[in-house]
Structures are given as structure tokens and as C-alpha cells.
TORMAR-519703 format. One line per 8 residues: number of its first residue (from 0); for each residue x, y, z of N, C-alpha, C. Coordinates in Angstrom, 1 decimal. Each point is the difference from the previous one (the first is absolute). Example, Ala and Ser with C-alpha at 12.3 -4.5 7.8 and 13.67 -1.06 7.14 Angstrom:
2
0) 13.2 -5.7 7.8 -0.9 1.2 0.0 0.9 1.2 0.0  -0.4 1.1 -0.7 0.9 1.1 0.0 -0.8 1.1 0.8 $
This chain:
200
0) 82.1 -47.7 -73.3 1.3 -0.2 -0.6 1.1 0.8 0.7  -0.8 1.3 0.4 1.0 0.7 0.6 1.0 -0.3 1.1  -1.2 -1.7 0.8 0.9 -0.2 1.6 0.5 -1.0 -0.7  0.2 -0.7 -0.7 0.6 -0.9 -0.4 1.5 0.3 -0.9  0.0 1.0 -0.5 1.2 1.2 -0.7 0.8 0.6 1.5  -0.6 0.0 1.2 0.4 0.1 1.0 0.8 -1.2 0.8  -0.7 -0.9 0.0 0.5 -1.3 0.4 1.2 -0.7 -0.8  0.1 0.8 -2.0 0.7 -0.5 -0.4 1.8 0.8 0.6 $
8) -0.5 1.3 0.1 1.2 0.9 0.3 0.4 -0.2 1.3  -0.3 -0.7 0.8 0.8 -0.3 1.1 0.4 -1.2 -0.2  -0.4 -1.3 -0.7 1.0 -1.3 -0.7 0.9 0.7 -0.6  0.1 1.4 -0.7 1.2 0.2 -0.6 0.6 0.7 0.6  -0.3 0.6 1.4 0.9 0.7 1.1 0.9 -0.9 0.9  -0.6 -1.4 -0.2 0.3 -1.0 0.8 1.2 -0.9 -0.8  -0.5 -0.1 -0.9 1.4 -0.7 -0.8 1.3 1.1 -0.4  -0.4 1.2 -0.4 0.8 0.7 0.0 0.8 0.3 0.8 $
16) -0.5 0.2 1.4 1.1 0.2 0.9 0.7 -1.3 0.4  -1.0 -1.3 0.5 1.1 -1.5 -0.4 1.3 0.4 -0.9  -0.3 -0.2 -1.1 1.0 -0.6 -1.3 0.7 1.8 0.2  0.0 0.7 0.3 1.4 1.3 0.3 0.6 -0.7 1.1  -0.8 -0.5 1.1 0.8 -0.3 0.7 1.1 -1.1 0.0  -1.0 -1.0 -0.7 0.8 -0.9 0.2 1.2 0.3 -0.9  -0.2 0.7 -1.5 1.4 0.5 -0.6 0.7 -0.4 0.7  0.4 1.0 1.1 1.2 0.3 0.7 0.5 -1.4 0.9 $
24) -0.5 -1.4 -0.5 0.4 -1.1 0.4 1.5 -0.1 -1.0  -0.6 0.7 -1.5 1.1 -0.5 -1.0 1.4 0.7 0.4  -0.1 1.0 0.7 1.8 0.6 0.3 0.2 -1.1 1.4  -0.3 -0.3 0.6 0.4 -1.1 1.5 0.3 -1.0 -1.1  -0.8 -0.9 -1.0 0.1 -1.0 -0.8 1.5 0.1 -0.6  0.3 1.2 -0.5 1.1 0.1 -1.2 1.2 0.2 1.4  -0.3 0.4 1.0 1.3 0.1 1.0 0.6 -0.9 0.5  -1.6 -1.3 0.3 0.7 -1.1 0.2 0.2 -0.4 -0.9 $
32) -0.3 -0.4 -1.3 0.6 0.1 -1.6 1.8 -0.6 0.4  0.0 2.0 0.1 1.4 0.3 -0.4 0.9 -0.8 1.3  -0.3 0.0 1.4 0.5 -0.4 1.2 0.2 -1.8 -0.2  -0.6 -0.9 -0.3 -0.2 -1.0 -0.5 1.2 -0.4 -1.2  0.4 1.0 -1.1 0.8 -0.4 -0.9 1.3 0.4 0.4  -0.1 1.4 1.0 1.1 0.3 0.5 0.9 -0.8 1.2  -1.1 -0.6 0.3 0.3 -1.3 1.1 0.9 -1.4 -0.3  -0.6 -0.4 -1.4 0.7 -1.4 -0.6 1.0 0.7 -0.3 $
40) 0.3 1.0 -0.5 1.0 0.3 -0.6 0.8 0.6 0.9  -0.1 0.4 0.7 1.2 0.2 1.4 0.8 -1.3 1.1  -1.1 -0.6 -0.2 0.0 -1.3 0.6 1.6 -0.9 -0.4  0.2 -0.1 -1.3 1.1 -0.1 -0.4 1.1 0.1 0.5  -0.2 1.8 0.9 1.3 0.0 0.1 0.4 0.5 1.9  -1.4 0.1 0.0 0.1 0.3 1.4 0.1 -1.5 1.0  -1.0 -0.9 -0.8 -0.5 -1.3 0.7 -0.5 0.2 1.1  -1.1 0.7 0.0 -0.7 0.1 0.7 -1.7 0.1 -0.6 $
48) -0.8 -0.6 0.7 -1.5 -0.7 -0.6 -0.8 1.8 0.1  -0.1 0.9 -1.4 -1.0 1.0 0.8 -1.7 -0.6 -0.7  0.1 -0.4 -0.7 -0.9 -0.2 -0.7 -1.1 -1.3 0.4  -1.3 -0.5 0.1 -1.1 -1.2 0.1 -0.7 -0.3 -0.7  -0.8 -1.0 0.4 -0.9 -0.3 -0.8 -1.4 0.8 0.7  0.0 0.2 1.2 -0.7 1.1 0.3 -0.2 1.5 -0.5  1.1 0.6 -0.7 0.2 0.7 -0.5 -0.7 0.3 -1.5  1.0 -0.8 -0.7 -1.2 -0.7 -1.1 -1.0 0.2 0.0 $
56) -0.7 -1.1 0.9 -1.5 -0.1 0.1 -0.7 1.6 0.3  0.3 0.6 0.8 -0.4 1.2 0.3 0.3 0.9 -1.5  0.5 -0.2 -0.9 0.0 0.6 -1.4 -1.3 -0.5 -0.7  0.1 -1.1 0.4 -0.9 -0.8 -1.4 -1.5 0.7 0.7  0.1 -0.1 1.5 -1.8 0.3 1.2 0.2 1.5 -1.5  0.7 0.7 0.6 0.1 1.4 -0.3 -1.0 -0.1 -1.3  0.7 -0.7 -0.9 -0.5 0.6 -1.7 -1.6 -0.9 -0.1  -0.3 -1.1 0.8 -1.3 -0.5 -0.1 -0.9 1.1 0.5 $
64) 0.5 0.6 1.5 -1.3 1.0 0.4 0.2 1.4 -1.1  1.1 0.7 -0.8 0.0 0.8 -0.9 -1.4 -0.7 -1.2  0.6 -0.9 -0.2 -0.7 -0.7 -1.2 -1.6 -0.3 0.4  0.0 -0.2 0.7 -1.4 -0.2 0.4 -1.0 0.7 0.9  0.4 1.2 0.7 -0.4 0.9 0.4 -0.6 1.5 -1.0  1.2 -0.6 -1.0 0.2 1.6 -0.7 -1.0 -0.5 -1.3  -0.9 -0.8 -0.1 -0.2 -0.9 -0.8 -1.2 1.2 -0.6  -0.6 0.1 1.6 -1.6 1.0 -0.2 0.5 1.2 -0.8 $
72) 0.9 0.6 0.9 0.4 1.3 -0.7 0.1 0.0 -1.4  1.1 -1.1 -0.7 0.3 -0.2 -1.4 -1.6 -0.1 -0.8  -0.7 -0.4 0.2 -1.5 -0.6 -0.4 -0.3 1.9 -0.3  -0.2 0.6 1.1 -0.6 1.2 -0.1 0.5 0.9 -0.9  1.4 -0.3 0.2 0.9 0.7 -1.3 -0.3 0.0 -1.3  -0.5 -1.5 -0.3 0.0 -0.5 -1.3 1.4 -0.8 -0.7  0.6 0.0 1.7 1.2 -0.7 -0.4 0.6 -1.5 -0.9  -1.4 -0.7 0.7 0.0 -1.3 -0.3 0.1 -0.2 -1.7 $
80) 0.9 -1.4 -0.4 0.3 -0.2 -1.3 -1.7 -0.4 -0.6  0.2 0.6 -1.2 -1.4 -0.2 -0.8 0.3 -0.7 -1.5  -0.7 -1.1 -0.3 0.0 -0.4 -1.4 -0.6 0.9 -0.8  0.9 1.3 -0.5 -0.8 0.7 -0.7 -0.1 0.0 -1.5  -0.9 -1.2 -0.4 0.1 -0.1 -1.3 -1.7 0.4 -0.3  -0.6 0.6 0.5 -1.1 0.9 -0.3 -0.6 1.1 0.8  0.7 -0.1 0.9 0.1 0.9 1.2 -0.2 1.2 -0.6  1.7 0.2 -0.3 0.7 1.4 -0.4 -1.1 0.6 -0.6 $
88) -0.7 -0.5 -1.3 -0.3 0.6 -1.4 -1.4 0.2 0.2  -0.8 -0.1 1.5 -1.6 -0.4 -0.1 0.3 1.8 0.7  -1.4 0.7 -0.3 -0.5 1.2 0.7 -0.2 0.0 1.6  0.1 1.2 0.3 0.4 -0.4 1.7 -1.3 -0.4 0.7  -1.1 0.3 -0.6 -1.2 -0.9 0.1 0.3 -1.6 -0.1  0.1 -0.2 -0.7 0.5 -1.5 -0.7 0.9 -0.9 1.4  1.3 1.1 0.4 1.1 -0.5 0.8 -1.2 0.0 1.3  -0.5 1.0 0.6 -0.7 0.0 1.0 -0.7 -1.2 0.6 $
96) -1.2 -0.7 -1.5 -0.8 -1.0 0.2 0.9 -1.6 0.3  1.6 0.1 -0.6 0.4 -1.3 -0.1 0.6 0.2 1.2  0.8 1.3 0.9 0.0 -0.2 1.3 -1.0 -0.2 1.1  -1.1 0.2 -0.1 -0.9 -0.2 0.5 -0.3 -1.6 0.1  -0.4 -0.8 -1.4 -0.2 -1.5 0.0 1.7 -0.2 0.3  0.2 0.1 0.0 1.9 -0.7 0.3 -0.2 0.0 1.7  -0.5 1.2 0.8 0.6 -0.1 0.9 -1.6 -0.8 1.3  -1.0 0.4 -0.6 -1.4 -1.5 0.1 0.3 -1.1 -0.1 $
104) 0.4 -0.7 -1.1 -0.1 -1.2 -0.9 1.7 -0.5 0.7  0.8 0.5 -0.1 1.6 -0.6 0.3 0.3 0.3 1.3  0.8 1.1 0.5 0.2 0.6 1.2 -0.8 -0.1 1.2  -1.2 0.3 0.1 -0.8 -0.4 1.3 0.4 -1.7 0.1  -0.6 0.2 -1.2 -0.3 -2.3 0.6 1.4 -0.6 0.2  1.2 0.4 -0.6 1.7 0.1 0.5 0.2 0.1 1.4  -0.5 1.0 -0.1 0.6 0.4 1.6 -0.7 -0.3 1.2  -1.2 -0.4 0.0 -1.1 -1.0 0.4 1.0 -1.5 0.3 $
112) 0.0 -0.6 -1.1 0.7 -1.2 0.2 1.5 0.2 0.7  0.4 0.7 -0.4 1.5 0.0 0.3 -0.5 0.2 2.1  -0.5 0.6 0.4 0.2 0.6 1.4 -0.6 -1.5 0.3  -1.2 -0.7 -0.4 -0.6 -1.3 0.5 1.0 -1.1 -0.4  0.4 -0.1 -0.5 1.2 -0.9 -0.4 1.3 0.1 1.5  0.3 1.3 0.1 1.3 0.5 0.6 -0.4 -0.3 1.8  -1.1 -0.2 0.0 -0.5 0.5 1.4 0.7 -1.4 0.9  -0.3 -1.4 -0.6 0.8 -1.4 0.4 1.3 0.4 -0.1 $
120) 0.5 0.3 -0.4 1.9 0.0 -0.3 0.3 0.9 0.5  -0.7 1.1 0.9 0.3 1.0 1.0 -0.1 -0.6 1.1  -1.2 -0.8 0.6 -0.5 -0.4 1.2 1.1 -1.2 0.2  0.1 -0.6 -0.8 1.3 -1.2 0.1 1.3 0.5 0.4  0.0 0.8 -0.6 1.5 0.8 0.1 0.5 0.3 1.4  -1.3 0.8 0.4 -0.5 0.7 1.1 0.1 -1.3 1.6  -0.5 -1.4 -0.7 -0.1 -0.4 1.4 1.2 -0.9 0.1  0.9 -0.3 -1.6 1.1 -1.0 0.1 1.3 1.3 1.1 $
128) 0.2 1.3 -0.1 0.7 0.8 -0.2 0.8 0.1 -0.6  -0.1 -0.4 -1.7 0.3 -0.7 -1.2 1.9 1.2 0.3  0.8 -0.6 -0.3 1.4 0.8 -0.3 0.6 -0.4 -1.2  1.1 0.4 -0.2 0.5 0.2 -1.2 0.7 -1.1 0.0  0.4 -0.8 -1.3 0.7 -1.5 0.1 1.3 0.2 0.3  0.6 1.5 -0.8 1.7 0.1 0.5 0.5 0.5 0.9  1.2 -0.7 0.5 0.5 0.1 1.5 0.2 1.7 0.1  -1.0 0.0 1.2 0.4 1.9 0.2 -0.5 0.7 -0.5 $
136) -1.3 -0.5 -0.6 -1.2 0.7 -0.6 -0.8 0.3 0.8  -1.2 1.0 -0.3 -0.9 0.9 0.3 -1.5 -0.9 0.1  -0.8 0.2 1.3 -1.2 -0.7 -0.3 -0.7 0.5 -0.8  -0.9 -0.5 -0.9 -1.0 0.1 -0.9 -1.2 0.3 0.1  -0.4 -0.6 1.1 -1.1 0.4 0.5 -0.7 1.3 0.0  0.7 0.7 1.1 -0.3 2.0 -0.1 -0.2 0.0 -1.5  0.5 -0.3 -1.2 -0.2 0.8 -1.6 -1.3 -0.3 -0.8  -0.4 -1.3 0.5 -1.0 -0.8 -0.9 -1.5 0.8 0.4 $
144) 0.0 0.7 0.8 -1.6 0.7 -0.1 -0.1 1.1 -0.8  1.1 0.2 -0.6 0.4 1.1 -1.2 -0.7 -0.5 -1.1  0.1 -1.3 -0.3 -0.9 -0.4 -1.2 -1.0 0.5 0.3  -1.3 -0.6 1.0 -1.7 0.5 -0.6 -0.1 1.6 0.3  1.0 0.4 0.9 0.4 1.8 -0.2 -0.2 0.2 -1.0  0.7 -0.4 -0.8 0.7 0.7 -1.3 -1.0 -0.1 -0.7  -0.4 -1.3 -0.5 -1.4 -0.1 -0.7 -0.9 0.5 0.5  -0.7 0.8 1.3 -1.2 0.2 0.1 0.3 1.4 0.0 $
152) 1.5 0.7 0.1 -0.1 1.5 -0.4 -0.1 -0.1 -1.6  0.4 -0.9 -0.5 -0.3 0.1 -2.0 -1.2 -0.2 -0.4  -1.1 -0.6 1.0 -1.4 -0.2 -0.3 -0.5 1.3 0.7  0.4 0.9 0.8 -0.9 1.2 -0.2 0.7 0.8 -1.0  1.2 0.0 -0.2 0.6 0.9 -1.2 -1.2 -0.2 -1.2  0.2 -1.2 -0.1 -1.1 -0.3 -1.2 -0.8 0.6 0.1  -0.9 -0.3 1.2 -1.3 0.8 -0.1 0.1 1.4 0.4  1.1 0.5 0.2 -0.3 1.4 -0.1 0.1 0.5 -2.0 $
160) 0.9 -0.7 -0.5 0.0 0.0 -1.3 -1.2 -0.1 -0.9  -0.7 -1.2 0.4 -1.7 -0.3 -0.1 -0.7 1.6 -0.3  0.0 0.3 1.6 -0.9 1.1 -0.1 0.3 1.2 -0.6  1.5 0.2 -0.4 0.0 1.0 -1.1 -0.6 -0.3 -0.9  0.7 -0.8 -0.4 -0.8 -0.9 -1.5 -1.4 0.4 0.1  -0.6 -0.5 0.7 -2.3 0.3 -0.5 0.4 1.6 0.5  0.8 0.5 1.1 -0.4 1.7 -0.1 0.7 0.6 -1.2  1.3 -0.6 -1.4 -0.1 0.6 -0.9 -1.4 -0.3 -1.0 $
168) -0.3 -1.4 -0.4 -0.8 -0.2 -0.7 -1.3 0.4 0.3  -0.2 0.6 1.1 -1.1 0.7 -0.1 0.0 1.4 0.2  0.9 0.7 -0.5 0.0 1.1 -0.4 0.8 1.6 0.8  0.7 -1.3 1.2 1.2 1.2 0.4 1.7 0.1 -0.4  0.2 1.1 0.7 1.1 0.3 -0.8 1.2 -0.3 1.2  1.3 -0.8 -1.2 1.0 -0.6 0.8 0.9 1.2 1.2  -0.3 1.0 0.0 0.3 1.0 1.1 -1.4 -0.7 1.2  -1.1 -0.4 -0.2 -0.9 -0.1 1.6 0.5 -1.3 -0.3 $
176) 0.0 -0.9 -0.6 0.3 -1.2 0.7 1.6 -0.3 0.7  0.6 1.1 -0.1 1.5 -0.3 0.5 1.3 -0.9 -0.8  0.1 0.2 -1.4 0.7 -0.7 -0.6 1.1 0.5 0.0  1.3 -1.1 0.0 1.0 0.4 0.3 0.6 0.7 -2.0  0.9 1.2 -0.1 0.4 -0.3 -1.5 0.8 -1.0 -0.2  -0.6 0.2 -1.4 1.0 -1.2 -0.9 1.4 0.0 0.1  0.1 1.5 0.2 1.8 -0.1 0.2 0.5 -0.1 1.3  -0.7 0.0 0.9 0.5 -0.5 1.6 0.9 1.4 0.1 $
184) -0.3 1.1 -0.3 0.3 1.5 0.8 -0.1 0.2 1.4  -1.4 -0.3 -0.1 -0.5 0.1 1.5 -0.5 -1.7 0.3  -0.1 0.3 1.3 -0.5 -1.6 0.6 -1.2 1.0 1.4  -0.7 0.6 -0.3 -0.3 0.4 1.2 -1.5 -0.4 0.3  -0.4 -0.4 -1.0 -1.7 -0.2 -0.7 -0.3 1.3 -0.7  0.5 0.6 -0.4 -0.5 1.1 -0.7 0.4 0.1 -1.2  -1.3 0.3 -1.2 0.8 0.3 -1.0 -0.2 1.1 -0.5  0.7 0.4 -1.5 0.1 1.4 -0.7 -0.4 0.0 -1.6 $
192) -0.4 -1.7 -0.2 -0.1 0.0 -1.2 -1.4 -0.7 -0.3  -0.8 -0.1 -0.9 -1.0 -0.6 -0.5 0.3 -1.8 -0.1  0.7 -0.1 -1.1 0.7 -1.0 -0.6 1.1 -0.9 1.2  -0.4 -0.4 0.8 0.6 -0.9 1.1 -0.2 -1.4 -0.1  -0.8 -0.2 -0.6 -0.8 -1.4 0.0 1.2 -0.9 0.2  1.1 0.3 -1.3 0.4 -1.6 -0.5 1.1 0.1 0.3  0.5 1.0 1.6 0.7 -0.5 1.2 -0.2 -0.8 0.9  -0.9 -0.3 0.1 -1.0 -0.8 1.2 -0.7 -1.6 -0.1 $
């Protein structure tokens, strides 16, 4: 268990540093944001074109590889939205076991299909050198192998999550398995508290 608690901590050194990095897509994102609104609206009076549809597009690339890059990270966090209508109230034994079948039973076989699904609509992409339909747009191509990326970094997030799971249920403590806290204090893999579970 111990190399496999090993194997999980570098999935979570690996998404970790991804999803920080990519963060820092969202200040370039909100610049061209702001440069973009600042553009139609000068436009008015300058009459002069600063603003495209390439521009655009390079906002929207922006927030897909945020959103889907940062996806693993969020997973580790425990970020992701949860129907918690028995979640909350079960013992962290209890929360443990339903992340564990949640992420067997839903998540692998998800993210499985999703990358085998994605793999035609990349290669197409890839040999049409698929572009963007509006005039002065960005090719598309370069972005679409971000899909089975993205999914195949959420399928070992999973299974780094997995093997906390059977290494708490069988009897270690959320400081060796590397659980992030509940309160997102730290993000380093280290914790300080017992009670982490039902961050994760």
C-alpha cells in the first residue's frame, strides 16, 4: 500500500502544479476580458477596428483549458459540486466508502468513455485542420487534444483519490494518505488535522 500511497502523491504533485499553473491563465483571460470591452467601446469614437474574432476566441481557448485543465486539481480539492443530501450527515467512514464506489462505479468508467469517445473528434480535427467558422478566428485544432488530457488527468486524480480511500478504510490516517483540509488552508498534500475526510 505504501508504493501505491506513493504513486498516489505524485498524481497529486502533478495536478497540483498543472491547475496553479494554469490559474494564472485566469489574469491573461480577464485582460483580454477587459481589452476586448475596452475595444468595442472605443471603437465608437476612435473608428478604428482594435478588437476580433480572434481575440474572442482566444478568451473563450483561455477559460476551456482553465476549466478543464484545473478540473484534476478541483477533484483533489474536493472542489467539485456534490448532491449532498446524505453525504454531509454520514460518518467519515461512511463519506469515505461512497467516495470510493463513486469514484469505481462513476468516475473511472466516465472518464474512460469520455477520452474513447474524444479520441475521433481530435484525430478529425487534427487531419481536417478544423478552424474556427468566424471570420478572423483562431484554429481549433491545437485545443481539442485538451479534451482526452483533461479526462485522463481526472482519471488518475480519481485514482489517486481511490487509493486514499482503501488506505483510510483500512486503517490509516488522513495525514499518510495526504489529504488536502477541509478548509483549503493549505494545498501542499499535507495535513494538520484528523478529520479531513469530507474535504476530499
Amino acid at each position: 500500500m505504501r508504493t501505491l500511497l506513493g504513486l498516489s502523491r505524485g498524481i497529486d504533485r502533478l495536478n497540483r502544479g498543472l491547475g496553479r499553473g494554469v490559474a494564472w491563465l485566469l489574469v491573461v483571460m480577464v485582460a483580454i476580458g477587459a481589452f476586448n470591452a475596452i475595444a468595442r467601446y472605443s471603437q465608437r469614437y476612435i473608428d478604428v477596428q482594435l478588437s476580433s474574432n480572434a481575440w474572442l476566441e482566444l478568451q473563450w481557448y483561455l477559460f476551456s483549458l482553465v476549466f478543464l485543465l484545473g478540473a484534476p486539481w478541483a477533484l483533489r480539492r474536493g472542489d467539485h459540486v456534490r448532491v449532498d443530501v446524505l453525504y454531509g450527515g454520514l460518518p467519515e467512514r461512511g463519506r469515505w466508502w461512497i467516495d470510493l464506489i463513486g469514484g469505481v462505479v462513476f468516475l473511472i468508467p466516465f472518464c474512460t468513455l469520455a477520452i474513447w469517445i474524444s479520441i475521433d473528434f481530435v484525430a478529425d480535427s487534427w487531419v481536417e485542420g478544423e478552424m474556427s467558422n468566424d471570420p478572423g478566428g483562431l484554429p481549433r485544432w491545437p485545443l481539442k487534444p485538451v479534451v482526452p488530457l483533461a479526462f485522463g488527468l481526472i482519471l488518475l486524480q480519481g485514482l489517486s483519490e481511490i487509493l486514499k480511500r482503501i488506505a483510510l478504510l483500512r486503517g490509516a490516517t488522513a495525514e499518510e494518505v495526504g489529504l488536502v483540509e477541509a478548509d483549503h488552508g493549505r494545498d501542499d498534500g499535507a495535513t494538520t488535522t484528523a478529520s479531513t475526510g469530507e474535504g476530499c
